[in-house]
ROTI-43063 format. One record per residue (C-alpha): residue number from 1; residue in one letter; chain; x, y, z. Coordinates in pm, 1 decimal. Example, Ala and Ser with C-alpha at 12.3 -4.5 7.8 and 13.67 -1.06 7.14 Angstrom:
2
PT   k r c       xx       yy       zz
PT   1 A A   1230.0   -450.0    780.0
PT   2 S A   1367.0   -106.0    714.0
//
This chain:
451
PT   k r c       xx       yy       zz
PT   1 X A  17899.9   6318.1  14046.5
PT   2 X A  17971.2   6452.7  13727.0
PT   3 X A  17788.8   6450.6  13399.8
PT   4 X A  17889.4   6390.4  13037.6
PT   5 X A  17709.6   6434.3  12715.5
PT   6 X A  17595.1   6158.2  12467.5
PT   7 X A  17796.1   6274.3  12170.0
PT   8 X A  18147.2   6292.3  12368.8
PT   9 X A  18285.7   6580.0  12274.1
PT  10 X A  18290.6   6790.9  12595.9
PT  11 X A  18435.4   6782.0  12919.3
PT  12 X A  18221.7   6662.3  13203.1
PT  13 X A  18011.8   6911.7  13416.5
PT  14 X A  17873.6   6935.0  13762.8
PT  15 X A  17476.8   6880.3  13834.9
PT  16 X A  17445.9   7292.3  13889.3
PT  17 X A  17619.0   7349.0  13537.5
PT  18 X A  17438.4   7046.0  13335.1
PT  19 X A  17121.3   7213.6  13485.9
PT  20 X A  17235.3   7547.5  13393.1
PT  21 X A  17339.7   7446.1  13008.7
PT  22 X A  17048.0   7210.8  12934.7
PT  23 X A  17220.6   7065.4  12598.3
PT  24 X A  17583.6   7026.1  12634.7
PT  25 X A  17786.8   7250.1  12398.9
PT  26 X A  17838.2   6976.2  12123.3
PT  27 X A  17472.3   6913.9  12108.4
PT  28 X A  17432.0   6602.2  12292.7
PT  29 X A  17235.6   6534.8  12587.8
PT  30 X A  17391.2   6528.0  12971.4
PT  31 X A  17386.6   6201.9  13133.2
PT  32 X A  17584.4   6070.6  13465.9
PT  33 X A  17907.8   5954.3  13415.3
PT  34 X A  17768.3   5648.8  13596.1
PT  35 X A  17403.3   5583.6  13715.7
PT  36 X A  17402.6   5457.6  14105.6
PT  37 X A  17276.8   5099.5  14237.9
PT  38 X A  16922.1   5154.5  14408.1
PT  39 X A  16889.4   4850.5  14470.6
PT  40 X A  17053.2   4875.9  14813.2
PT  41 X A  16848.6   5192.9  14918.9
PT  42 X A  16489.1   5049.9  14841.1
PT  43 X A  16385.6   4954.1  15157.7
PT  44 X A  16508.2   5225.5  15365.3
PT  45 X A  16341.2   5482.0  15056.3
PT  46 X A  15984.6   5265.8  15091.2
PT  47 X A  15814.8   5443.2  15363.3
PT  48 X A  15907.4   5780.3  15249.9
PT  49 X A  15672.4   6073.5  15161.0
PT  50 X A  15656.2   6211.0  14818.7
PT  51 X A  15930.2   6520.2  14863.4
PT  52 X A  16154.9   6319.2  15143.2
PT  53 X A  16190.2   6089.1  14865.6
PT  54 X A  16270.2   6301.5  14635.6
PT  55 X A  16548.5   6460.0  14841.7
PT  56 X A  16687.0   6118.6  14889.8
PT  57 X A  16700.4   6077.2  14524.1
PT  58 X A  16861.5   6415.1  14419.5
PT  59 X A  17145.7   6410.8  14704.5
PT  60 X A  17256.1   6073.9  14476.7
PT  61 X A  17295.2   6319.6  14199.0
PT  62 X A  17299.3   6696.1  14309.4
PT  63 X A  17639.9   6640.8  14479.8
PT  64 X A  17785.9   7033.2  14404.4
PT  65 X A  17468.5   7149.2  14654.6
PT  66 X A  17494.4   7171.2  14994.6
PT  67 X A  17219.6   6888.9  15221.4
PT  68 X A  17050.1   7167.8  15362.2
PT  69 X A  17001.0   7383.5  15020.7
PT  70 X A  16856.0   7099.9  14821.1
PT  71 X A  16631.0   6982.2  15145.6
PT  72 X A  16490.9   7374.0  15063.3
PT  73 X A  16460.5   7382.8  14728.1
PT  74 X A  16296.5   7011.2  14734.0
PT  75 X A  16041.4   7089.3  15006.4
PT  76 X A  15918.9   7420.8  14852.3
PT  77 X A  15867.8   7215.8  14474.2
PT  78 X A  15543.6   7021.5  14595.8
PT  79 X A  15352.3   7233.1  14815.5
PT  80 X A  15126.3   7344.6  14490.9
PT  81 X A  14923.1   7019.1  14468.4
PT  82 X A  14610.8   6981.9  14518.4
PT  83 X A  14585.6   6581.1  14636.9
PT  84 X A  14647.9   6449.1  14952.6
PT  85 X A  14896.9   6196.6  14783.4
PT  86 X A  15137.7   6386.2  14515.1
PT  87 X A  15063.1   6122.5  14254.8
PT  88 X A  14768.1   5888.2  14403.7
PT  89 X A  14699.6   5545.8  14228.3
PT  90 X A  14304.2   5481.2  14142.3
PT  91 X A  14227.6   5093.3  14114.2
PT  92 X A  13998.7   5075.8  13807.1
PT  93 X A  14004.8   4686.7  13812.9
PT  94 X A  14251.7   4356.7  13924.9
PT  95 X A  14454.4   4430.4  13631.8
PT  96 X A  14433.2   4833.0  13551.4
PT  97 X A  14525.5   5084.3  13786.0
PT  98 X A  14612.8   5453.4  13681.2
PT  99 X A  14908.5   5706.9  13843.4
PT 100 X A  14719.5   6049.8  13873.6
PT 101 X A  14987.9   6270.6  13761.7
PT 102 X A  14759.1   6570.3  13705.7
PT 103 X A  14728.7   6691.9  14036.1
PT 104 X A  14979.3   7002.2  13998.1
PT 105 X A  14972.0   7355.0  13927.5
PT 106 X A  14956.1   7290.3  13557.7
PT 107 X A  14747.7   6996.4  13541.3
PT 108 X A  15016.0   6782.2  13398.1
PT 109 X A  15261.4   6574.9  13496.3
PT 110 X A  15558.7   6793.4  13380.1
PT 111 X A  15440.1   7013.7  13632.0
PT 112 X A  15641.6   6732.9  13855.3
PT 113 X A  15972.7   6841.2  13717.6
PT 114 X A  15900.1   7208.2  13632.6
PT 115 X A  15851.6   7332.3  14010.2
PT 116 X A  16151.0   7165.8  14069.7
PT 117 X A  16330.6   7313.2  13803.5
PT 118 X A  16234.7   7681.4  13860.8
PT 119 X A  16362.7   7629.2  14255.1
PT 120 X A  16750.9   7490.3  14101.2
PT 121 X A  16743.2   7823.0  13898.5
PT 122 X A  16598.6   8022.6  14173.2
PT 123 X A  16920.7   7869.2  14361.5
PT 124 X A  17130.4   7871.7  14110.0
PT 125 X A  17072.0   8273.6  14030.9
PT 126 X A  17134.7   8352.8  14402.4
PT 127 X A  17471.5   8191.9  14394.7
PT 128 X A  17607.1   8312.4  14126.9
PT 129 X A  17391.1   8641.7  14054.5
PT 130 X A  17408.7   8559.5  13670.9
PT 131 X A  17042.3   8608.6  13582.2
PT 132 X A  16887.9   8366.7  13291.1
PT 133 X A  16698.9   8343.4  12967.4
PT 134 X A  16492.8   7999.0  12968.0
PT 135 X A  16431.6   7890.7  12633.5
PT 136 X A  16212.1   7582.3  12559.5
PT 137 X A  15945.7   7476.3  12302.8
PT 138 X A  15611.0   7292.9  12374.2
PT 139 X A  15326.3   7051.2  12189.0
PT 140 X A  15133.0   7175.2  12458.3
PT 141 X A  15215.7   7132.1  12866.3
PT 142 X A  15578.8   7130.9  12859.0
PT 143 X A  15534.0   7540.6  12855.2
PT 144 X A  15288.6   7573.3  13048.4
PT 145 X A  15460.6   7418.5  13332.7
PT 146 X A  15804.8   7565.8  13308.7
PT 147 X A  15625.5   7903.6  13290.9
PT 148 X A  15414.8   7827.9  13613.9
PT 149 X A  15759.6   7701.0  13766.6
PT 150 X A  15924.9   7952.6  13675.4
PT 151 X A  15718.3   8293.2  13753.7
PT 152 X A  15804.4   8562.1  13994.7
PT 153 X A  16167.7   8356.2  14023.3
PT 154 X A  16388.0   8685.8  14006.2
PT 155 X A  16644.4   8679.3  13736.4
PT 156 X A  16424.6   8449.5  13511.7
PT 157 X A  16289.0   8581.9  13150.1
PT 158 X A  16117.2   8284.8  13010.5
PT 159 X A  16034.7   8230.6  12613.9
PT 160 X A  15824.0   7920.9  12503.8
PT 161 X A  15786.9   7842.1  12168.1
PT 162 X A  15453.9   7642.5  12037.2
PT 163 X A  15281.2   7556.5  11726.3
PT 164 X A  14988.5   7812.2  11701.3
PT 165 X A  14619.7   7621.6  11671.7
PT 166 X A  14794.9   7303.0  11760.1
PT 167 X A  14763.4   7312.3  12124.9
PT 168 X A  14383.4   7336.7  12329.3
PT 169 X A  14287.4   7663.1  12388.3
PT 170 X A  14313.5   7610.4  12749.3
PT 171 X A  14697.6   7481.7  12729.7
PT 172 X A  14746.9   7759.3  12518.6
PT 173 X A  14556.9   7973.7  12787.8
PT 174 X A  14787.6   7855.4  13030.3
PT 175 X A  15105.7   8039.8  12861.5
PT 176 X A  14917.5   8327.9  12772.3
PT 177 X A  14688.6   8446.5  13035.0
PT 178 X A  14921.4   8497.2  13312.4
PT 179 X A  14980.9   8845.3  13285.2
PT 180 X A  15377.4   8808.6  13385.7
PT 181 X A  15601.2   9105.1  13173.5
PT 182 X A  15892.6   8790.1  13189.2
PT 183 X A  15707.1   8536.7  13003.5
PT 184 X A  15705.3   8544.0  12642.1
PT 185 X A  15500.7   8264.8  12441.7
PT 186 X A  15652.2   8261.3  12115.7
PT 187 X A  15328.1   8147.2  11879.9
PT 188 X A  15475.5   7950.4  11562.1
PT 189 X A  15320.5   7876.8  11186.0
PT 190 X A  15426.9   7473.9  11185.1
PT 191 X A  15448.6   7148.6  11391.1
PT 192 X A  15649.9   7104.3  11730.0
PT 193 X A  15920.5   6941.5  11533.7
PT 194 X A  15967.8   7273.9  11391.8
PT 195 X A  15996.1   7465.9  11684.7
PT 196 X A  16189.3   7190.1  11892.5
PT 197 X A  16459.7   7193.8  11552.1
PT 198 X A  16476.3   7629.2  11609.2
PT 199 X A  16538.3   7628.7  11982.4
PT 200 X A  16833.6   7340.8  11963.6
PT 201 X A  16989.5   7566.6  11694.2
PT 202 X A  16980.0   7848.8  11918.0
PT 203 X A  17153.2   7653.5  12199.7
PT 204 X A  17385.3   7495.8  11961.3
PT 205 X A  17502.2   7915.2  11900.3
PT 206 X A  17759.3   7912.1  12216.0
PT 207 X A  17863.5   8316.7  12196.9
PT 208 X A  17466.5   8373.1  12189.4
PT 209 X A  17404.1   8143.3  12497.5
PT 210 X A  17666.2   8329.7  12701.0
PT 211 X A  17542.5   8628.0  12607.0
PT 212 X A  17196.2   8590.6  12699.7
PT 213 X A  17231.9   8360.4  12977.4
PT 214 X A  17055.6   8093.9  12812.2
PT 215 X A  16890.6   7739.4  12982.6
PT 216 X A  16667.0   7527.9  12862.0
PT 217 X A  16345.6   7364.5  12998.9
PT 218 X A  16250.1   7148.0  12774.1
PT 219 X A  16319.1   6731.6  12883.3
PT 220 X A  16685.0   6826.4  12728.1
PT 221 X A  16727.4   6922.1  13086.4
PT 222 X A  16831.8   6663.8  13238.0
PT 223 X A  16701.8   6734.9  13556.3
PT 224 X A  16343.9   6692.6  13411.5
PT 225 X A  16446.0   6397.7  13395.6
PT 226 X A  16572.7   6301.4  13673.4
PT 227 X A  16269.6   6453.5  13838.7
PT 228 X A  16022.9   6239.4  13655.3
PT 229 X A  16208.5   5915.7  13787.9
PT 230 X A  16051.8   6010.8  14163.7
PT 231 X A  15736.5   5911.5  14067.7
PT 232 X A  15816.8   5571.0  13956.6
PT 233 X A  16028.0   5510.7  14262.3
PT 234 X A  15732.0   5614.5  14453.7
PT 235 X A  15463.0   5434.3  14268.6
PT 236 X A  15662.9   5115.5  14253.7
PT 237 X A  15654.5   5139.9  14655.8
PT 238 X A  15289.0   5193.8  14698.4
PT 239 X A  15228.8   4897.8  14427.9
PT 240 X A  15135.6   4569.3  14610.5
PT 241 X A  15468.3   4395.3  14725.1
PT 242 X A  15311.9   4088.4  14587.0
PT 243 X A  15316.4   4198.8  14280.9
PT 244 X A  15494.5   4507.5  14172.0
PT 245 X A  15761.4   4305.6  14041.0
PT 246 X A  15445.2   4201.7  13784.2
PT 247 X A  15320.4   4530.7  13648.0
PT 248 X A  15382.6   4659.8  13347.6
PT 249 X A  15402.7   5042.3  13366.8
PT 250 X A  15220.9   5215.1  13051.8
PT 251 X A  15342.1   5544.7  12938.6
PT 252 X A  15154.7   5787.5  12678.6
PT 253 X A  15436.5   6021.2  12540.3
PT 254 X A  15592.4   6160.8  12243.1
PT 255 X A  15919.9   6270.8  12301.7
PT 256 X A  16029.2   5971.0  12551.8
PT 257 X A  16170.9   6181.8  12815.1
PT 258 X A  15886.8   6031.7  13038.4
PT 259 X A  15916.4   5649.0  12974.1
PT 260 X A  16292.3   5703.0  12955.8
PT 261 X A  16219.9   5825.7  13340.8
PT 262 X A  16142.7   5499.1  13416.1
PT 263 X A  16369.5   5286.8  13201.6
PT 264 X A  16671.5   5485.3  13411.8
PT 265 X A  16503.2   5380.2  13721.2
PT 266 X A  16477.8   5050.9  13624.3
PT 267 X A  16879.8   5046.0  13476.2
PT 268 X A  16937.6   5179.4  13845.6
PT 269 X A  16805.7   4843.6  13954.8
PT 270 X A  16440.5   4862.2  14072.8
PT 271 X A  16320.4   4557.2  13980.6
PT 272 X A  15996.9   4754.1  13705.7
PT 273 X A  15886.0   4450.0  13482.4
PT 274 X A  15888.8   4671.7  13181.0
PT 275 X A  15733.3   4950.3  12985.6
PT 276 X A  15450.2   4978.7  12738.1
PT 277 X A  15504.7   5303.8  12517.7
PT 278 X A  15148.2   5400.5  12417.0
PT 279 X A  15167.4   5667.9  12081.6
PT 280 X A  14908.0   5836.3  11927.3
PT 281 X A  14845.7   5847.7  11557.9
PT 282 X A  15229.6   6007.7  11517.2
PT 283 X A  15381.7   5686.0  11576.7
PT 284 X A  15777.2   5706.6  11544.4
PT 285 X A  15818.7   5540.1  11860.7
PT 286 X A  15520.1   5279.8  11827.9
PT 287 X A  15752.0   5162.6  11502.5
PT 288 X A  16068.1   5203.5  11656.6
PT 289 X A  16004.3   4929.6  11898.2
PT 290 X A  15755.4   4738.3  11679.9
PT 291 X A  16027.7   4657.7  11423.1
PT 292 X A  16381.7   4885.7  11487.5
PT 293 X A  16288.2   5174.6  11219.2
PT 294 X A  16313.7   5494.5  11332.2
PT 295 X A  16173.3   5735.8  11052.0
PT 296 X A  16047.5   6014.6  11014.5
PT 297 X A  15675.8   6078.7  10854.9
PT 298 X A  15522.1   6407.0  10850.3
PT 299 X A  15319.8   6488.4  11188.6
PT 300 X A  14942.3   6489.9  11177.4
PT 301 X A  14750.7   6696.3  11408.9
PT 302 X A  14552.3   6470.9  11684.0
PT 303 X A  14319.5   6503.2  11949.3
PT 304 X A  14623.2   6434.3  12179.9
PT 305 X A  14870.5   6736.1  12100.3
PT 306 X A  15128.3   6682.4  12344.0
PT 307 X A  15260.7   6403.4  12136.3
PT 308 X A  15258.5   6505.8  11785.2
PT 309 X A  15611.2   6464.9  11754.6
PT 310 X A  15826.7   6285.5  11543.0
PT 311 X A  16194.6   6388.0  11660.3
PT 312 X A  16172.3   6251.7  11996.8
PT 313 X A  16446.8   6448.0  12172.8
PT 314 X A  16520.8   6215.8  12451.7
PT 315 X A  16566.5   5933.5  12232.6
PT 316 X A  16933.8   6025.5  12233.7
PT 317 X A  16976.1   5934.7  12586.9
PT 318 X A  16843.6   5612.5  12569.0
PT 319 X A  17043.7   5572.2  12263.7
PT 320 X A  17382.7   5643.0  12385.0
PT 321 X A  17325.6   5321.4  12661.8
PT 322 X A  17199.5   5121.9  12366.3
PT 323 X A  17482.1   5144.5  12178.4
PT 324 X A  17714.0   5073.8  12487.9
PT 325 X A  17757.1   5371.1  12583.4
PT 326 X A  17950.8   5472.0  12300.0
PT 327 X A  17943.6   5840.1  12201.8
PT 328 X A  18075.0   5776.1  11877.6
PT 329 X A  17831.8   5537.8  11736.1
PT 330 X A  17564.0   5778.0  11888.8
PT 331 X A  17684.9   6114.1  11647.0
PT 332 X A  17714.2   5852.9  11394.9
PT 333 X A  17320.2   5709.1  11447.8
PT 334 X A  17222.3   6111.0  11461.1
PT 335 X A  17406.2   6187.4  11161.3
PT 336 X A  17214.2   5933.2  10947.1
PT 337 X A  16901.2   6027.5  11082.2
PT 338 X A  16909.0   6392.6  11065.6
PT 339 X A  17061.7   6348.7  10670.1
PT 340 X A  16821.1   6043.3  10609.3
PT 341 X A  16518.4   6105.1  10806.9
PT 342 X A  16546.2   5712.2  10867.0
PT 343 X A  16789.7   5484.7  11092.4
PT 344 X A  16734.6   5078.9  11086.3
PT 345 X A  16855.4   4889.7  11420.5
PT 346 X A  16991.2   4569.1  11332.9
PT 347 X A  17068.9   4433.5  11642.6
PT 348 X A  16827.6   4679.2  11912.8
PT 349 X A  16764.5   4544.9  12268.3
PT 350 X A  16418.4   4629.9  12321.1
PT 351 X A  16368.2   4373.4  12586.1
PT 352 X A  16227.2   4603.0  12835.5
PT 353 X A  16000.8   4766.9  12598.7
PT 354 X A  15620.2   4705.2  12383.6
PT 355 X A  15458.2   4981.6  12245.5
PT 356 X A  15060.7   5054.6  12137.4
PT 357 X A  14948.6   5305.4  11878.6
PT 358 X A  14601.5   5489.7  11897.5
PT 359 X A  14452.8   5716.3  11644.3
PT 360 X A  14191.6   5968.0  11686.9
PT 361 X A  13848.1   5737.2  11636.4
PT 362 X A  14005.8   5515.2  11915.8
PT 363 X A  14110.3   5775.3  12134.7
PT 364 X A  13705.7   5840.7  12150.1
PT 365 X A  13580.9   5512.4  12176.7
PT 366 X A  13838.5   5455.3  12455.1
PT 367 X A  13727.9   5778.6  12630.9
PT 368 X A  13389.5   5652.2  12596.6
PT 369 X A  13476.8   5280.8  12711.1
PT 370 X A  13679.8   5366.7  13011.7
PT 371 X A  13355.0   5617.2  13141.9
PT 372 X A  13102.6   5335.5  13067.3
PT 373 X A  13294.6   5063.3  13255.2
PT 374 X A  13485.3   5261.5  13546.3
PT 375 X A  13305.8   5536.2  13540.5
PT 376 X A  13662.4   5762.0  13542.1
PT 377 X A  13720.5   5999.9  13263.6
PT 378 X A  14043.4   6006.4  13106.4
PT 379 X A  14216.8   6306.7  12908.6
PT 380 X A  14318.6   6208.8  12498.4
PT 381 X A  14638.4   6155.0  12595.1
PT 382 X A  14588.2   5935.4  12926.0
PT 383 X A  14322.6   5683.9  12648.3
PT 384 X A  14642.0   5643.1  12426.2
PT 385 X A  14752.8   5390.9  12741.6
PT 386 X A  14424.2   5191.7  12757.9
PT 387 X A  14473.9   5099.1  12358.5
PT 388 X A  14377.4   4715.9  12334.0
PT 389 X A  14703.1   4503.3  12336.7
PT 390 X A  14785.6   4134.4  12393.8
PT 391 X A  14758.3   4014.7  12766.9
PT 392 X A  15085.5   4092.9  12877.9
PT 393 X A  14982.5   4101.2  13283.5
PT 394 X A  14883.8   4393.6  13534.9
PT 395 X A  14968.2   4771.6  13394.5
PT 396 X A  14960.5   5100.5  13583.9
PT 397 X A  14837.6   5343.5  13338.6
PT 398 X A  15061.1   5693.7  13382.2
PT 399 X A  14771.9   5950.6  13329.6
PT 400 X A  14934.3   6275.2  13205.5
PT 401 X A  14663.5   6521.4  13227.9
PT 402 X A  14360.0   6678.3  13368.9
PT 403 X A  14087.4   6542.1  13101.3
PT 404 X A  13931.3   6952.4  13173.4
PT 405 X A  14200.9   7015.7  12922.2
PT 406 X A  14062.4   6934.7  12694.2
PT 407 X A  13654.3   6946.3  12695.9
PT 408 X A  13581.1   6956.6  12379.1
PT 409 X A  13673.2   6618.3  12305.2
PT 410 X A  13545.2   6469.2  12662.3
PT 411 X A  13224.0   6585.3  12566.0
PT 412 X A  13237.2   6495.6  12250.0
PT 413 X A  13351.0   6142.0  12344.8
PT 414 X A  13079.0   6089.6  12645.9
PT 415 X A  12848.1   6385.4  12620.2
PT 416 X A  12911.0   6571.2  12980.7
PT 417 X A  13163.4   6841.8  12979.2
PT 418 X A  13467.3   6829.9  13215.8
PT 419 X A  13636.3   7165.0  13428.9
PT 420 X A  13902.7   7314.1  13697.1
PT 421 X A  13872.0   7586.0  13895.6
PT 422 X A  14197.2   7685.5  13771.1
PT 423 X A  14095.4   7696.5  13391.9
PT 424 X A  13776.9   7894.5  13476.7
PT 425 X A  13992.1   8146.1  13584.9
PT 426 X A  14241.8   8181.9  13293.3
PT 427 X A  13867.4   8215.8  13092.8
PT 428 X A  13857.8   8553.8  13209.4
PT 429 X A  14181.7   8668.0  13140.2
PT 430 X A  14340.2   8820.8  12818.3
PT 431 X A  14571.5   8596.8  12594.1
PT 432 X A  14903.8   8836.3  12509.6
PT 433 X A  15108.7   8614.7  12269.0
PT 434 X A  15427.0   8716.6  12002.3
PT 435 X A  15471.4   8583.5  11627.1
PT 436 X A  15789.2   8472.6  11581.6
PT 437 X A  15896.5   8281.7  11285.0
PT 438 X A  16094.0   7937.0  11375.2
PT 439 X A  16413.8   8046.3  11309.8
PT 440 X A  16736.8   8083.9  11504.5
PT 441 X A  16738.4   8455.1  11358.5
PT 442 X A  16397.4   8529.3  11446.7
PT 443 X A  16413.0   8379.2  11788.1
PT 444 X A  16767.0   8531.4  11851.4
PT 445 X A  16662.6   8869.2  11777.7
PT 446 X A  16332.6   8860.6  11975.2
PT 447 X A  16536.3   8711.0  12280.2
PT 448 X A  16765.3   9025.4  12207.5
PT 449 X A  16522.2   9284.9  12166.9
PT 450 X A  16338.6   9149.2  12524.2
PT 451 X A  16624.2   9178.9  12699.1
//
């Protein structure tokens, strides 16, 4: 299988090269030249375990790597969690479950996709003996869990970008206490928008990406991606059969490469009823699908960091198959938005889409709700999927973080304090961070200087 980007303007690439690139050269996104039928495979895929599943999955895509390689590199991504199931569901009532996806190394559910990552470049350096600079940019567990997937891979220097005091201490603990001479986070003065604009620049500087190596980590990658759709396939299995085809799967994100997960599985032909896309206070998606505007307003700082975005990256890829896959209209749509700050739909297909929006004083009381009725404590960004909406039927709630995260606001919220072994442990370590302002210059000549 080979892979193409959004904007059309590149040859297609093998798996092992999209993987390798992250963005495609004209600054699109990588995408399969076609997306396969599951519908055929589901019930021999049903009884699988977690990473069996997985390998199913990725030998429908990863066609340039030998059966035996990929069984490897799949098999040695999931051995890091700590629960019995890799992503157990917890029945809170007849009509809410929730998809623990916080049982990794990380305590996120990126940390799903980032082991799996740092094994294709662990491959991918021992093939070709080209060693690699990641470069990737975080609202807060994005960089923690390429860094954890990515140390002690030789070959690998890894540089994360984030917004300094706009993470939790403990995500930005994470990057910074793990003593590694190969990781470099890259502290910036402004919002993730800011340091997610930098980092495409860099990529979009060709001679400097062959110079330096460079791949990206970020959900640009589309094997992130493609990673994150394993966990639908295997939740949809361990649903009820009478009534999977019912549920309504709720997704708190900011930059959509975690609904859009789902959405691909669903285009692949599981039969998912639909998605809810639950924002918090930075609400560009929330509006997109409320009413077809998609415009940018300046991001405020939440109690859910991860998604104070307002450029949501993966947007692009869902894009391209809303406009019939047309590459064309796509640089067009990008165009306007990127001069305009503002695209209106007048004919968007949002049939397999609602959306919720939570601010911060909700994002408390739901906190505080959720522990009163269930007893089950939820992280900020996990609350932003129980926002009241209309009765649309059963959801399964996608919670995307440990709520020890972030204990200052659990407390806060219900007055008992949350932790992790893990996290106790970073506590004692010392945080060794770099200023960098976001700008391709800066970030080009610290990449040069480290390497």
């Amino acid at each position: 299988m080979n892979y193409i980007s959004t904007r059309g303007q590149v040859p297609a690439v093998s798996f092992s090269t999209a993987v390798e690139q992250g963005l495609a050269p004209d600054g699109g996104l990588y995408l399969p030249e076609e997306l396969p039928d599951l519908s055929n495979k589901l019930a021999d895929w049903e009884s699988l375990e977690y990473a069996a599943l997985c390998e199913e999955f990725f030998a429908l895509f990863a066609t340039d790597i030998k059966r035996d390689q990929l069984h490897e590199i799949v098999q040695g991504s999931y051995n890091k969690f700590d629960a019995t199931e890799i992503a157990p569901i917890v029945k809170l009532s007849e009509s809410c479950s929730v998809l623990e996806l916080f049982h990794g190394p990380t305590l996120a559910f990126k940390d799903f996709a980032l082991q799996l990552l740092g094994n294709f470049y662990a491959h991918q350096i021992a093939r070709t003996g080209r060693t690699i600079a990641v470069l990737g940019a975080t609202s807060g567990d994005t960089g923690a869990a390429a860094i954890h997937g990515l140390l002690d891979k030789v070959g690998v220097n890894t540089f994360i970008l984030y917004p300094e005091g706009r993470i939790s201490a403990l995500q930005e603990r994470q990057m910074t206490c793990t003593g590694a001479e190969t990781v470099f986070p890259l502290a910036i003065q402004g919002s993730f928008d800011d340091a997610q604009t930098a980092m495409k620049t860099v990529f979009e500087d060709r001679d400097f990406a062959a110079e330096v190596g460079l791949s990206a980590v970020n959900s640009i990658n589309l094997a992130r991606i493609l990673a994150q759709c394993v966990y639908y396939l295997s939740a949809f299995f361990r649903l009820p059969k009478a009534s999977r085809e019912q549920i309504t799967f709720v997704v708190p994100t900011g930059n959509f490469g975690n609904v859009l997960a789902g959405w691909l599985v669903q285009r692949m032909g599981v039969p998912i009823k639909g998605f809810r896309v639950a924002t918090n206070q930075n609400d560009i998606l929330h509006r997109l699908f409320d009413c077809g505007r998609y415009e940018l307003e300046a991001v405020a700082p939440s109690l859910a960091p991860s998604m104070d975005i307002q450029v949501a990256s993966n947007f692009e890829r869902f894009l391209y198959y809303a406009v019939d896959c047309d590459p064309s209209k796509v640089r067009d749509i990008i165009h306007t938005f990127k001069s305009t700050g503002c695209y209106v739909f007048e004919d968007f297909d949002r049939a397999s889409f609602t959306s919720s929006r939570t601010s911060d004083v909700q994002i408390s009381e739901i906190i505080k709700q959720v522990y009163d009725q269930f007893g089950y404590v939820v992280d900020p960004h996990t609350a932003c999927g129980f926002a009241p909406v209309e009765n649309t039927g059963p959801e399964l709630i996608l919670a995307t973080a440990h709520p020890a995260k972030f204990p200052d606001t659990i407390e806060a919220s219900i007055g008992i304090g949350t932790t992790h072994h893990s996290l106790d442990i970073l506590k004692q370590r010392a945080i060794v961070k770099y200023s960098v302002e976001p700008t391709p210059a800066a970030i080009k000549a610290f990449m040069r200087a480290r390497l």
